[in-house]
C-alpha angles and dihedrals in degrees: 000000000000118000130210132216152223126199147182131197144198149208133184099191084058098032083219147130124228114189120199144154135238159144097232121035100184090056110043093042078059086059097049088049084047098039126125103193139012130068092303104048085077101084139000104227107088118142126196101235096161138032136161126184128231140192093223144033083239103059097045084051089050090051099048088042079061105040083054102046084061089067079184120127088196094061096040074046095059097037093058089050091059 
């Protein structure tokens, strides 16, 4: 049965969050190191600080759509700390 992921990242030459979904972390956190354009071409030094696992593509949607309607670093903060 697939899985699907959320994920948080991090990156200390930012100091910022990026928040995404997938069904394979390891490979999706290689595309954003190798990655030309887009938010997190900017840097290499993003760090997976936070995942959770979900049974559909909807739930995990439903989830980031959460975690980014927060746009607040406090709360990311204390989810990570969980």
């Amino acid at each position: 049965m697939p899985k699907f992921y959320v994920y948080i990242l991090f990156s200390e030459e930012l100091n910022k969050y990026y928040i995404g979904s997938t069904q394979d972390i390891a490979i999706r956190l290689d595309k954003h190191l190798q990655s030309k354009k887009g938010f997190t071409s900017k840097v290499k030094d993003w760090i997976l600080v936070r995942s959770e696992e979900f049974k559909t593509r909807t739930e995990a949607l439903n989830r980031e759509r959460q975690i980014k309607k927060w746009k607040s670093r406090i709360m990311i903060k204390k989810l990570i700390e969980k």
